[in-house]
C-alpha positions, 0 to 999 in steps of 0.5 A: 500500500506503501507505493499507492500513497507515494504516487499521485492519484486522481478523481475521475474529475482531474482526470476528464479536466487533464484530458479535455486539456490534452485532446482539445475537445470535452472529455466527460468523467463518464468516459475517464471511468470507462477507460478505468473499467476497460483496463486503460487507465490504473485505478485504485478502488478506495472504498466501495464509492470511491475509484481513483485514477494514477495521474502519470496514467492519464498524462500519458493517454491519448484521446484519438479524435472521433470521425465527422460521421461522412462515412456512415453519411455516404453509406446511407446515401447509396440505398436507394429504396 
């Protein structure tokens, strides 16, 4: 428990604030809990309420831009029906 405490732990609120910074659009602290389920993110379970993120973790993560929606755009366009 001893290196918990020695490295620096996040809300998932820090958490979506380092990230909207980073990557230029809103990140949601839904989204930040999200990738702390998927594996992507370190988390500390404090309580049964309570999950905390590892800052150097989230530093280092990288938000991939989402598309505009043309392809799916242009794939609807071609049915004609």
């Amino acid at each position: 428990m001893a290196r918990k405490q020695q490295e620096e732990w996040i809300s998932s609120t820090q958490a979506a604030e380092i990230l909207t910074a980073r990557s230029g659009h809103i990140i949601s602290s839904d989204y930040v809990r999200q990738l702390g389920r998927n594996g992507k993110l370190t988390t500390w379970q404090v309580d049964l309420r309570t999950k905390l993120y590892l800052k150097s973790d989230v530093e280092a993560y990288t938000v991939k831009p989402r598309g505009d929606g043309s392809v799916r755009q242009a794939a609807r366009s071609k049915k004609v029906g």
